[in-house]
N, CA, C and O atoms as a DFTB+ gen file, in Angstrom:
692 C
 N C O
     1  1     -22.199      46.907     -23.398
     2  2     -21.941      45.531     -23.767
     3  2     -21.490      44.768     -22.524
     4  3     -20.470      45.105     -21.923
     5  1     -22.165      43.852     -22.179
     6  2     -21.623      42.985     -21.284
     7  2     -20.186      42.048     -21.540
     8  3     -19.922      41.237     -22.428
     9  1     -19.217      42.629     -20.117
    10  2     -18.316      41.207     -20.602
    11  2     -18.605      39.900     -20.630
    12  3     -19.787      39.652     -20.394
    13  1     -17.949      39.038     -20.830
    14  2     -17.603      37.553     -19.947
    15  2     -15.916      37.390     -19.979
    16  3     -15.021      38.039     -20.521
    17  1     -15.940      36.346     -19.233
    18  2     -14.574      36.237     -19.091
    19  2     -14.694      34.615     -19.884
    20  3     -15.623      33.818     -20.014
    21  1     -13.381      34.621     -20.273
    22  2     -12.941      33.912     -21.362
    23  2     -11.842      32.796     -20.081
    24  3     -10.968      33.122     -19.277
    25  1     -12.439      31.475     -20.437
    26  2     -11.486      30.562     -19.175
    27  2     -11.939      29.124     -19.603
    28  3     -12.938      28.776     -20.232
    29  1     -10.738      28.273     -18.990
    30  2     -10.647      27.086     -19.570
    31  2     -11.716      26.587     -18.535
    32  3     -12.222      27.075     -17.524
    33  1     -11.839      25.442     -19.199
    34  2     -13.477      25.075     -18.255
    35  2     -13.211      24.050     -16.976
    36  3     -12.146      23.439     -16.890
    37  1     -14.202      23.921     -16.048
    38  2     -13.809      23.388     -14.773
    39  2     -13.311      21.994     -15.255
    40  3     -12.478      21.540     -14.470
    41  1     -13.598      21.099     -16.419
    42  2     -13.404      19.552     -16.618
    43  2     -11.829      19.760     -16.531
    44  3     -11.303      18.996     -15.721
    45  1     -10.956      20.633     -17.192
    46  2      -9.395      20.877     -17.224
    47  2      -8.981      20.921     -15.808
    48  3      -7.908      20.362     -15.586
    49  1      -9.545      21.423     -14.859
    50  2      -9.394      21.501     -13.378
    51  2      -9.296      20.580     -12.787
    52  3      -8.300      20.158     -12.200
    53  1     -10.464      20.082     -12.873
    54  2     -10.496      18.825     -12.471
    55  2      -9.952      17.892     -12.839
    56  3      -9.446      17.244     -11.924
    57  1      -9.781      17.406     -14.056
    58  2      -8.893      16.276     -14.420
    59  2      -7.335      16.693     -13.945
    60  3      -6.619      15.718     -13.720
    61  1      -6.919      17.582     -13.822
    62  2      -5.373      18.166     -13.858
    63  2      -5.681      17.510     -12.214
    64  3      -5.241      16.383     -11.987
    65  1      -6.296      18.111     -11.314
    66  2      -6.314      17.782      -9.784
    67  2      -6.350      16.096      -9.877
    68  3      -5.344      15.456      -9.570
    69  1      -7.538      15.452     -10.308
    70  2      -6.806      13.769      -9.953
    71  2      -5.991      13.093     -11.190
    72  3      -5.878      11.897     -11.459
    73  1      -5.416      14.320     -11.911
    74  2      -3.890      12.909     -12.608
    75  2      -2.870      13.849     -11.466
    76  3      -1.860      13.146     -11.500
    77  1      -2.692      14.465     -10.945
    78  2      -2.095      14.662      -9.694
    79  2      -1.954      13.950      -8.737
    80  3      -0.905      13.478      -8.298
    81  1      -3.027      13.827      -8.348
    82  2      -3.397      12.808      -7.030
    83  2      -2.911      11.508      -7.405
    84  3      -1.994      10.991      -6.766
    85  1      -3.640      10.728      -8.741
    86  2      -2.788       9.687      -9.333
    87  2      -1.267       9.414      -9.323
    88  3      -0.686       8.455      -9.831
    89  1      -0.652      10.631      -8.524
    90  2       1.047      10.650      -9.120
    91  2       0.908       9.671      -7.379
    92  3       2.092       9.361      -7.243
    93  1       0.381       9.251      -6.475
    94  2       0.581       8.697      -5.240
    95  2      -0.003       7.416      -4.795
    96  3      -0.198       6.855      -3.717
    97  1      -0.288       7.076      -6.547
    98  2      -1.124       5.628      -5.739
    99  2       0.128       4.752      -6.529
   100  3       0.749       4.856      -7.587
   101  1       0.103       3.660      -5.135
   102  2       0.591       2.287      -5.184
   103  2       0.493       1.586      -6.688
   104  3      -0.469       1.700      -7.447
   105  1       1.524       0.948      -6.904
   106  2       1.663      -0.112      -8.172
   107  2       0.480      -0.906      -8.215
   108  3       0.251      -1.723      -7.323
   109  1      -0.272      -0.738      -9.155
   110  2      -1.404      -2.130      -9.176
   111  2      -2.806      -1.026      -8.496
   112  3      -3.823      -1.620      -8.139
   113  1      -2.778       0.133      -8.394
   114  2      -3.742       0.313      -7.657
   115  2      -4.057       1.305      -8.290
   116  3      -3.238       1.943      -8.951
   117  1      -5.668       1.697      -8.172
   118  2      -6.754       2.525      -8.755
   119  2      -7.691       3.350      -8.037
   120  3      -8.004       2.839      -6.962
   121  1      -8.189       4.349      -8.252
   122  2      -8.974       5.059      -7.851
   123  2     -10.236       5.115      -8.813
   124  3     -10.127       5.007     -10.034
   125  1     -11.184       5.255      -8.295
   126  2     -12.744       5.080      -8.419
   127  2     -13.305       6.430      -8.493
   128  3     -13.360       7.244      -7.571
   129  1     -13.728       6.578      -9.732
   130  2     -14.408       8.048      -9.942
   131  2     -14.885       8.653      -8.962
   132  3     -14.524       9.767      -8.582
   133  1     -15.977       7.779      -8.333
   134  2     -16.674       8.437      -6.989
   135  2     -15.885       8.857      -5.620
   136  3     -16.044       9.693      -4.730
   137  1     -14.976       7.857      -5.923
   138  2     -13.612       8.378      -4.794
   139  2     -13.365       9.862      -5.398
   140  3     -13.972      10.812      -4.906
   141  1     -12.417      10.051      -6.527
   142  2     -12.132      11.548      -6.892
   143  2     -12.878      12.521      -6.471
   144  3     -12.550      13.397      -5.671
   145  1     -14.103      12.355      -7.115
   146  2     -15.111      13.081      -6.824
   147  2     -15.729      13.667      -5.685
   148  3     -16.023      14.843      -5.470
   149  1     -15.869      12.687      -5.022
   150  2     -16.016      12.887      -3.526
   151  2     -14.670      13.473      -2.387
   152  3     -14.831      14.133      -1.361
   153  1     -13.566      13.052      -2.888
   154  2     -12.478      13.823      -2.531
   155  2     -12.635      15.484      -3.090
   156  3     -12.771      16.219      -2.111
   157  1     -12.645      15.957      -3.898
   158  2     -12.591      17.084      -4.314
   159  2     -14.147      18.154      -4.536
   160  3     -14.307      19.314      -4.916
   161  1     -15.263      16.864      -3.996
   162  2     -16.192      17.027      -3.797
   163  2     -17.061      18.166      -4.720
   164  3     -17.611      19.257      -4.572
   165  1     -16.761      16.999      -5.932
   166  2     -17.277      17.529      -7.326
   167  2     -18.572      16.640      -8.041
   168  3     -18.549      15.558      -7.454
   169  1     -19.288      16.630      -8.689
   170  2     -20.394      15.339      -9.110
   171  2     -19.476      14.680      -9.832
   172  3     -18.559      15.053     -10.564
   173  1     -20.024      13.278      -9.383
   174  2     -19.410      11.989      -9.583
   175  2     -19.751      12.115     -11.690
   176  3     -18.872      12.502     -12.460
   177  1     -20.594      11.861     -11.962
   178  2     -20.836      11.895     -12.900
   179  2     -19.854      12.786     -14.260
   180  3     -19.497      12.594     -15.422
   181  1     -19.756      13.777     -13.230
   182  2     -18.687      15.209     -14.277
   183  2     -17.415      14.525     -14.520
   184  3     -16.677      14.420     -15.499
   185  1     -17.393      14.025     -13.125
   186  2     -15.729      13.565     -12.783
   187  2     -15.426      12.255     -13.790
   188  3     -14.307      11.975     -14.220
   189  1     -16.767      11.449     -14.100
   190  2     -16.498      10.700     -14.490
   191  2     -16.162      10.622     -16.238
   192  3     -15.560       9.967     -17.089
   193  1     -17.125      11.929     -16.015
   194  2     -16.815      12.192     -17.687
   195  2     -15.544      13.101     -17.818
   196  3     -15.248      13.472     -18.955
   197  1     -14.955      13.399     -17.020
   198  2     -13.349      13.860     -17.362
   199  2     -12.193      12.801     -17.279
   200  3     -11.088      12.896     -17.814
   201  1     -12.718      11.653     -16.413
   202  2     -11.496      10.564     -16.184
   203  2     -11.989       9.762     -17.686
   204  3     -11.135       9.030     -18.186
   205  1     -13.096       9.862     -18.277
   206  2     -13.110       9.105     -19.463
   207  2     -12.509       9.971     -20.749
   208  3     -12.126       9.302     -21.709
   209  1     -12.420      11.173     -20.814
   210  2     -11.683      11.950     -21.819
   211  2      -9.844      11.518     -21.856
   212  3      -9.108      11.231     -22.800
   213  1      -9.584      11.644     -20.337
   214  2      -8.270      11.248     -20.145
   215  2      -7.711       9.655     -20.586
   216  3      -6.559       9.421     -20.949
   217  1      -8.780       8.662     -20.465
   218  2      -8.830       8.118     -20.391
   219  2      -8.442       7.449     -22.290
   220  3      -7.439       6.786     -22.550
   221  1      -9.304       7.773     -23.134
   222  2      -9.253       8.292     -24.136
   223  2      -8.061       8.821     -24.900
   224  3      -7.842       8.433     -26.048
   225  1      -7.443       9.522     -24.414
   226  2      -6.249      10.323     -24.915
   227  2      -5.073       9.401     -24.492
   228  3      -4.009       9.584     -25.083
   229  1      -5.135       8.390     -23.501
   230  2      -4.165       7.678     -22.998
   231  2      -3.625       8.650     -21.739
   232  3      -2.500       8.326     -21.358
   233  1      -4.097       9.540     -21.178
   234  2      -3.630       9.579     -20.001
   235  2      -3.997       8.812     -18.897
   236  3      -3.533       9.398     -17.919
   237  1      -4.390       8.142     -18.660
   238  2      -5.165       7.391     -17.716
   239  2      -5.642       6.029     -18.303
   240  3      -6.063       6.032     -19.460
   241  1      -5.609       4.807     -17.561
   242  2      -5.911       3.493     -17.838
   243  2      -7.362       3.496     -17.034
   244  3      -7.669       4.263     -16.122
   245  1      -7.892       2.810     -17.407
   246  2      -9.262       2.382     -16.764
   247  2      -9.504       0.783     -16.495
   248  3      -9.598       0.031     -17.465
   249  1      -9.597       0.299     -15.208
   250  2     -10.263      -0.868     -14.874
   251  2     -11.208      -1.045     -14.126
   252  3     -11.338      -0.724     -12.945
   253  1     -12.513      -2.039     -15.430
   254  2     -14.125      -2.080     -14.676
   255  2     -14.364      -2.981     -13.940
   256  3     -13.508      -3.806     -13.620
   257  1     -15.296      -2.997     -13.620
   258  2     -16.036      -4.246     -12.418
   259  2     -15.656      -3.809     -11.030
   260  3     -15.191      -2.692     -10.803
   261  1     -15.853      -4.666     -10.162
   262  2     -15.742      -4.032      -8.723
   263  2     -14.464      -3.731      -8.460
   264  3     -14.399      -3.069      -7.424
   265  1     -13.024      -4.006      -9.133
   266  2     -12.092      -3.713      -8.882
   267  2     -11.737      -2.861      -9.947
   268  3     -10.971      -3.392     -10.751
   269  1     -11.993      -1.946     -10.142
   270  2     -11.737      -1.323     -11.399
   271  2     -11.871       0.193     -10.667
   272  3     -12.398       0.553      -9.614
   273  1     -11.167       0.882     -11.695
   274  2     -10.642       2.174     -11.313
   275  2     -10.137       3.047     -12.273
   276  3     -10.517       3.099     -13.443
   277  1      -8.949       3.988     -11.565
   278  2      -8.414       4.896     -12.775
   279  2      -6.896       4.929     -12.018
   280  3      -6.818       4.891     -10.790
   281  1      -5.731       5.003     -12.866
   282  2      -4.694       5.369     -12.313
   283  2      -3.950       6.058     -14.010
   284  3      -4.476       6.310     -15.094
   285  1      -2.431       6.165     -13.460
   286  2      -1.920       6.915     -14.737
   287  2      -1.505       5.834     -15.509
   288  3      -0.985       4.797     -15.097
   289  1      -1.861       6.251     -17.060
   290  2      -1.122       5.444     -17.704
   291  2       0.248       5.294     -18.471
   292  3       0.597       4.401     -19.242
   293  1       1.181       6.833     -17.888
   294  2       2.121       6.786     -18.176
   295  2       2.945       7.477     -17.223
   296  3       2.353       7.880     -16.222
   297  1       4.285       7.724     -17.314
   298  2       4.892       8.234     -16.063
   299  2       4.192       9.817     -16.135
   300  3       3.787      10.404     -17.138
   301  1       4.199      10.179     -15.033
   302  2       3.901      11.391     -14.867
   303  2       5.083      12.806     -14.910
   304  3       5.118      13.854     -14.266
   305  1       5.573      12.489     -15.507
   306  2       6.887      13.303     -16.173
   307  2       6.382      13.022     -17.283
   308  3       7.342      13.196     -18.033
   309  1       5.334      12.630     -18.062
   310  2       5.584      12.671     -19.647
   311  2       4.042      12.838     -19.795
   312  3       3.603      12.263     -20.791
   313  1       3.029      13.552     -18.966
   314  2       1.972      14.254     -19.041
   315  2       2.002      15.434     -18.608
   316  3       2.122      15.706     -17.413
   317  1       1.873      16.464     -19.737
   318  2       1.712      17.532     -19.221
   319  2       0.340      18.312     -19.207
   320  3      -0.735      17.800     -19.520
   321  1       0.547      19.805     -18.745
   322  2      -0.783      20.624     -18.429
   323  2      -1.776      20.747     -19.890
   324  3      -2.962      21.068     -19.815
   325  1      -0.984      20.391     -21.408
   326  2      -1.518      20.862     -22.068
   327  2      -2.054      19.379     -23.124
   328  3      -2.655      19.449     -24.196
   329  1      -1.616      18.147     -22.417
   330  2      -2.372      16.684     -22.932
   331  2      -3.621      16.935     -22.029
   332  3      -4.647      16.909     -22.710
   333  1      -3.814      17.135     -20.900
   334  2      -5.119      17.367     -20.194
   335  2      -5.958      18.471     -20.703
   336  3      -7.174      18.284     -20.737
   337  1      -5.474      19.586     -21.100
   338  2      -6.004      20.553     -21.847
   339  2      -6.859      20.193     -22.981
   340  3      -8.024      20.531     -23.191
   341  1      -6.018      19.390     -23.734
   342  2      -6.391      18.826     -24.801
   343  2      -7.399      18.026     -25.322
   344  3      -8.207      18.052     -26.250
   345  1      -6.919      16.969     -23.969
   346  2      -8.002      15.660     -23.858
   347  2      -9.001      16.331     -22.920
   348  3      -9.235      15.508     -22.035
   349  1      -9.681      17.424     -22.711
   350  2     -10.735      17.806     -22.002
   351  2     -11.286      18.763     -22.841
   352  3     -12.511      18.836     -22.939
   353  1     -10.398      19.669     -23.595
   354  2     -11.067      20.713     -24.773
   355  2     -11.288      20.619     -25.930
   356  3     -12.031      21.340     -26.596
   357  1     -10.400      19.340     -26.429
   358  2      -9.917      19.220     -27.547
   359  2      -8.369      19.942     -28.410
   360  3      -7.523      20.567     -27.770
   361  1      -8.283      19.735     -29.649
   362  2      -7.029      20.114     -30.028
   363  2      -7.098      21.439     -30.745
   364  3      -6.048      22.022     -31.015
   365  1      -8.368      21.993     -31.099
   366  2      -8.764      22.990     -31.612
   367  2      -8.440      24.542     -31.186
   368  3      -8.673      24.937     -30.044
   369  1      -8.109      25.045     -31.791
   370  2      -8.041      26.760     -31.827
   371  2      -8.990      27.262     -30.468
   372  3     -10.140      26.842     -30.340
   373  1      -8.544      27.941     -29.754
   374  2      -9.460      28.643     -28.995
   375  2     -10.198      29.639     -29.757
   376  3     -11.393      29.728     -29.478
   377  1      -9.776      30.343     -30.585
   378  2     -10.409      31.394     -31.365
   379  2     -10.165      30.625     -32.718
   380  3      -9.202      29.979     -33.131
   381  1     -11.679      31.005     -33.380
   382  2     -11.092      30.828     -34.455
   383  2     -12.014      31.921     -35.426
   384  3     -13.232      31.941     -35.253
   385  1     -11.538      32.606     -36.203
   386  2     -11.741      33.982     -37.451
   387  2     -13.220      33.377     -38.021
   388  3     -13.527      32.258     -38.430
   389  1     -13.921      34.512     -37.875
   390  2     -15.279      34.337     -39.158
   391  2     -15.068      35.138     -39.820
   392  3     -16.183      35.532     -40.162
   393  1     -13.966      36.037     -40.550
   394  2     -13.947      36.633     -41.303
   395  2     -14.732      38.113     -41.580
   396  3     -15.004      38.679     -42.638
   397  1     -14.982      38.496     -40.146
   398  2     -16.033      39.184     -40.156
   399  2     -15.360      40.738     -41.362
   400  3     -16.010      41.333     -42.222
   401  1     -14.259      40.909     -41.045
   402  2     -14.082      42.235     -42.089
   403  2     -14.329      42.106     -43.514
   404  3     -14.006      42.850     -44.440
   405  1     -15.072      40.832     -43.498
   406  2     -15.570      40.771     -45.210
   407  2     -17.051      41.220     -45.620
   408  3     -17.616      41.170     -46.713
   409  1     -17.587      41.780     -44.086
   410  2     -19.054      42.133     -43.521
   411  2     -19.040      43.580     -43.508
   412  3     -18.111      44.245     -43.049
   413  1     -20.392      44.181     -44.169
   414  2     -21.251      45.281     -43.476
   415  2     -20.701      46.299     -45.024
   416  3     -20.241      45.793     -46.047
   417  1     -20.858      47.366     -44.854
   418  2     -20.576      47.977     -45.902
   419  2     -19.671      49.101     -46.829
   420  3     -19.808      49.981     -47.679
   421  1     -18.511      48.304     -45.905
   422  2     -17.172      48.536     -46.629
   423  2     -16.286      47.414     -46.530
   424  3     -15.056      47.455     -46.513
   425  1     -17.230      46.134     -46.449
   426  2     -16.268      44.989     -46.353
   427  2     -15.806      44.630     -47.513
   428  3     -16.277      44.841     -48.631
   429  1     -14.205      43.694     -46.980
   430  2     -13.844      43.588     -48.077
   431  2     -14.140      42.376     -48.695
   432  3     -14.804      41.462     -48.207
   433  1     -13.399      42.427     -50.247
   434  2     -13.650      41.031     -50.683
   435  2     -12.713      40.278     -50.509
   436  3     -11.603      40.596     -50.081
   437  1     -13.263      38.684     -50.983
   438  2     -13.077      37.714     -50.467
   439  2     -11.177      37.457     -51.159
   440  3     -10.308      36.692     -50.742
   441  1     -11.150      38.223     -52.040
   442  2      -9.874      38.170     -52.911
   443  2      -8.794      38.965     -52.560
   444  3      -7.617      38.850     -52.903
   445  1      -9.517      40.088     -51.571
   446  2      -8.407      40.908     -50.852
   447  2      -7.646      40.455     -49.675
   448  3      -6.657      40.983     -49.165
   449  1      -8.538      38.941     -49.188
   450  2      -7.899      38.435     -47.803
   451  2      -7.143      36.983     -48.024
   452  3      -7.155      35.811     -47.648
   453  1      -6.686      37.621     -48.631
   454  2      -5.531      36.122     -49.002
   455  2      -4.674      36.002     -47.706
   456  3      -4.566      34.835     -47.328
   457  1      -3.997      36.988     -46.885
   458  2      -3.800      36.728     -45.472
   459  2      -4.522      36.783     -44.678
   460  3      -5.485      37.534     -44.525
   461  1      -4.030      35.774     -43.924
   462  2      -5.158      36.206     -42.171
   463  2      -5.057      37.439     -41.618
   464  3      -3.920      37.902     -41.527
   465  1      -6.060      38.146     -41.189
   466  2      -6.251      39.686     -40.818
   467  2      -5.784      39.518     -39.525
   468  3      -5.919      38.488     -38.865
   469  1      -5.070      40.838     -39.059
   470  2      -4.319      40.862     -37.782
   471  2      -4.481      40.395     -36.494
   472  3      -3.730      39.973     -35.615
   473  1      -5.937      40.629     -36.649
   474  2      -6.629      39.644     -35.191
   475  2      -6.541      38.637     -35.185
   476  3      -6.002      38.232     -34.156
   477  1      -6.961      37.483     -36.241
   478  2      -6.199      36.374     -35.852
   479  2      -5.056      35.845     -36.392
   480  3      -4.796      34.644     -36.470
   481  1      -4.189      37.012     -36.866
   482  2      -2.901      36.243     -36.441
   483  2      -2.501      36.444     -35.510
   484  3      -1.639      35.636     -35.163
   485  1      -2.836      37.643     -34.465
   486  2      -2.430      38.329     -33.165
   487  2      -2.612      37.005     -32.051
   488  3      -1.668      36.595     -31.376
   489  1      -3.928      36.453     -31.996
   490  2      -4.728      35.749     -31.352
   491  2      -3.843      34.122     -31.786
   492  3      -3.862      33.176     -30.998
   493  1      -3.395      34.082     -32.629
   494  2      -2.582      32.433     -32.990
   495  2      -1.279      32.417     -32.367
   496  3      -0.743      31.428     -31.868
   497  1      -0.696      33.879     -32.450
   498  2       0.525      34.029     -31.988
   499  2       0.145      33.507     -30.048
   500  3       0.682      32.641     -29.357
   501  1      -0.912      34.434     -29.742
   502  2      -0.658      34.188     -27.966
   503  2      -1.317      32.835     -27.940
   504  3      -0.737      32.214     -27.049
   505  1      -2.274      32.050     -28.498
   506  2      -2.679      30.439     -28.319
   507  2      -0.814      29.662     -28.489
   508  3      -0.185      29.110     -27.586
   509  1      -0.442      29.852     -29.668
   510  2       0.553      29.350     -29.323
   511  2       1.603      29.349     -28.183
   512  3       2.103      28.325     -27.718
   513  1       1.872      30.587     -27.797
   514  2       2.437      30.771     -26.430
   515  2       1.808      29.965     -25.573
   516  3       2.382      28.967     -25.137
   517  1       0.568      30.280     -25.221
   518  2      -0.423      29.677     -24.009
   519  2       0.106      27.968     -24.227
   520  3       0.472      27.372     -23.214
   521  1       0.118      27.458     -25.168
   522  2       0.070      26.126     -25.627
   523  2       1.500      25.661     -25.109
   524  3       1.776      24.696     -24.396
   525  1       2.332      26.627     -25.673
   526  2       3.646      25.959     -25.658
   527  2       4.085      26.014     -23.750
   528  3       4.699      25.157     -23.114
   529  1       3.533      27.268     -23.273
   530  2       3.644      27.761     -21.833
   531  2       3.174      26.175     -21.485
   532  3       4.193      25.492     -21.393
   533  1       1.862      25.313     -21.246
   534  2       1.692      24.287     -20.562
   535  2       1.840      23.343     -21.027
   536  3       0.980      22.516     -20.722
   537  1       2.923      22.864     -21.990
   538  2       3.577      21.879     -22.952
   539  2       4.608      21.877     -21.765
   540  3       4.520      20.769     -21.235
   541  1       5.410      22.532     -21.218
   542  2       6.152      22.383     -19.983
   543  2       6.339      22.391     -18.706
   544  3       7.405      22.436     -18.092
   545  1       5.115      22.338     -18.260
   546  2       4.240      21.775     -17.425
   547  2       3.963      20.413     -16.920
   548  3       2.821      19.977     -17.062
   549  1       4.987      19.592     -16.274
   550  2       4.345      18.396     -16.162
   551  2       3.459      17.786     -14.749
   552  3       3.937      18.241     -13.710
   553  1       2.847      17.305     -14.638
   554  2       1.849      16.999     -13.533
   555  2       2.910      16.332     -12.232
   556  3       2.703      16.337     -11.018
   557  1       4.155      15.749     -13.042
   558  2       5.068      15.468     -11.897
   559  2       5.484      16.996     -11.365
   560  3       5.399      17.155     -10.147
   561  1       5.858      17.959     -12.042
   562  2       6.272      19.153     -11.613
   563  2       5.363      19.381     -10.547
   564  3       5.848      19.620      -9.441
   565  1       3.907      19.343     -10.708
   566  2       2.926      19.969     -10.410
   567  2       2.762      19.494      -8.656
   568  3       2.505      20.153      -7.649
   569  1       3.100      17.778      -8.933
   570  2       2.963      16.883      -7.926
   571  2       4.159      17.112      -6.368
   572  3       4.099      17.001      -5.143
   573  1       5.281      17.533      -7.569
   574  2       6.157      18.284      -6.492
   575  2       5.866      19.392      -5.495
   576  3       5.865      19.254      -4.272
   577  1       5.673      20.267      -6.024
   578  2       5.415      21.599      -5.733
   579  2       4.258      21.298      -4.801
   580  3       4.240      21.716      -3.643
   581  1       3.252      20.532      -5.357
   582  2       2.795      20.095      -4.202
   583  2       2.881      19.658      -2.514
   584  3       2.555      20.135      -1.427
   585  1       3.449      18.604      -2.987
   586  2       4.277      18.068      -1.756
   587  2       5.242      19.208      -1.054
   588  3       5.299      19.310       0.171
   589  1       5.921      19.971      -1.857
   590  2       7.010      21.225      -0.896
   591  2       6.288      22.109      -0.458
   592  3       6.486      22.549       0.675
   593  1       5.087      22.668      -1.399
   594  2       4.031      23.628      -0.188
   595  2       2.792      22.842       1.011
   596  3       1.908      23.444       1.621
   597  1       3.010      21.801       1.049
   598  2       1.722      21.379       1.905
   599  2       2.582      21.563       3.412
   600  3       3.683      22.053       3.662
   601  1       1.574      20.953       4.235
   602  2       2.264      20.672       5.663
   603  2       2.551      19.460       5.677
   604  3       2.128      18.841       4.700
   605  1       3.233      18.761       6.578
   606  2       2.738      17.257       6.362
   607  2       1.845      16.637       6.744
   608  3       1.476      15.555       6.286
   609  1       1.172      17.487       8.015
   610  2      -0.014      16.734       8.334
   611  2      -1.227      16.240       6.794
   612  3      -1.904      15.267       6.461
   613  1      -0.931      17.501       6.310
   614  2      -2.071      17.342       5.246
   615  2      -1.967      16.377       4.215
   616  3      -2.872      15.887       3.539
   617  1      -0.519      16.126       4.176
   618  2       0.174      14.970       3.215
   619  2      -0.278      13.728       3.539
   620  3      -0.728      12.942       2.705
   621  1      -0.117      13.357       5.501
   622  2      -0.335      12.332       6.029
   623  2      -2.036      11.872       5.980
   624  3      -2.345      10.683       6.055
   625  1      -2.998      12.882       5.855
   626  2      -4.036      13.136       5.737
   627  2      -4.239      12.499       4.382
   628  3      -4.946      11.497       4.277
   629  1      -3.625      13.066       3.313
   630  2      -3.974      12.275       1.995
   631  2      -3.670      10.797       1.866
   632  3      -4.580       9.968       1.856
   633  1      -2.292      10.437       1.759
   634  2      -2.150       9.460       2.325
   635  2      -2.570       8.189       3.446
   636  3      -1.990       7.125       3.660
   637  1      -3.511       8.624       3.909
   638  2      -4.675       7.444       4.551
   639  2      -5.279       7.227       3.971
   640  3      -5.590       6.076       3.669
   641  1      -6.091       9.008       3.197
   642  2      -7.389       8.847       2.600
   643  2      -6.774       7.989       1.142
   644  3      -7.567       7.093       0.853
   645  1      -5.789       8.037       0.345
   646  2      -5.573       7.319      -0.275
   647  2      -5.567       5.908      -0.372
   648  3      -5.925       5.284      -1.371
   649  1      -5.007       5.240       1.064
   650  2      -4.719       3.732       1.613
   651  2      -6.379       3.224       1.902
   652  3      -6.626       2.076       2.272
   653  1      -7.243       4.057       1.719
   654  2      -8.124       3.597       2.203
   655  2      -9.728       3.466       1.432
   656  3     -10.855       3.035       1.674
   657  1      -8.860       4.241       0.220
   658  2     -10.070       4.626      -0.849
   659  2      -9.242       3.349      -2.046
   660  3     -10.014       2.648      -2.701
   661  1      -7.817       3.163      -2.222
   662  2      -6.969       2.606      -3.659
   663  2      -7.687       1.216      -3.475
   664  3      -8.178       0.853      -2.406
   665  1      -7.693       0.478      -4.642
   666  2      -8.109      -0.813      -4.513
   667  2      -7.541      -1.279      -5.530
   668  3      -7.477      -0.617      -6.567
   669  1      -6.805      -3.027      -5.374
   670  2      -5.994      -3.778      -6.513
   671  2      -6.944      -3.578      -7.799
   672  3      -8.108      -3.956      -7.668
   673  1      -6.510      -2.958      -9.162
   674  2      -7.079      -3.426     -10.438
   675  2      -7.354      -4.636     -10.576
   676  3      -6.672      -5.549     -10.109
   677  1      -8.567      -4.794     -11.350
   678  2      -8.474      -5.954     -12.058
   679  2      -7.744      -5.868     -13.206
   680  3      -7.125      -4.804     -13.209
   681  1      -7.509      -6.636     -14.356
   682  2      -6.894      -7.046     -15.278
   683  2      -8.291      -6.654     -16.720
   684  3      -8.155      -6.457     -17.927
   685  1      -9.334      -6.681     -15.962
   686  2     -10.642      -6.125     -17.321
   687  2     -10.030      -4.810     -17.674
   688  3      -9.515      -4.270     -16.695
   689  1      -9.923      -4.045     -18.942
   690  2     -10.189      -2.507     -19.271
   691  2     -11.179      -2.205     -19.808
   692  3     -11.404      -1.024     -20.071
């Protein structure tokens, strides 16, 4: 039997990396999908469909036309790893039971499984952990830790590329 590995998908990555980056832009100022994108040098298009999920969920404001962009739409202490999770996977069960031990030919019946069978309650118990684990997680945390492991050159490095990519919002959403 072949494995696979079981993993949250690159859109969670990515969106988590620019509401990060978002924790450093100027009051009034926005970043441009193709900016992200091209910073992290991902397709514009993907990127764009993850800043619109966020976008969606209220993590992120959006302004169109030539001055239009993406920045956060709330403090970044009050987004965590698992609103991006969310707003990129949805709110749904990672696993969820087909009932298969009611299959093949000693399955049971449908009257004997009035509880959920051990696997998925086993499997609800660790989603919940996982869930609650990046419920405390906040992207400001994230933004820190950042900043204390970089160098500064690399900081000073972002920081241009930031001053030089941000542009005033307009007032359209």
């Amino acid at each position: 039997m072949e494995s696979q590995d079981v993993q949250i998908s690159k859109g969670v990555e990515w969106a988590a990396h620019a509401a990060v980056m978002m924790i450093a832009l100027p009051e009034g100022r926005g970043l441009k999908a193709e900016a992200l994108a091209r910073y992290h040098e991902v397709p514009t298009a993907y990127m764009a469909k993850q800043l619109q999920a966020l976008s969606k969920a209220g993590i992120v404001q959006s302004s169109r036309g030539a001055h239009g962009g993406y920045r956060l739409a709330k403090a970044a202490t009050d987004i965590t790893l698992w609103d991006i999770t969310a707003a990129i996977e949805g709110h749904g069960p990672a696993f969820r039971c087909t009932e298969i031990r009611q299959n093949g030919p000693c399955g049971l019946k449908k009257t004997d499984c009035r509880k959920p069978c051990q696997i998925a309650s086993a499997f609800a118990v660790a989603e919940r952990a996982f869930r609650d684990s990046l419920k405390t997680v906040t992207i400001a945390d994230l933004g820190a830790q950042v900043v204390q492991n970089s160098r500064p050159e690399h900081l000073s490095d972002v920081g241009h590329w930031l001053e030089s990519e941000t542009m005033p919002l307009s007032e359209k959403t």
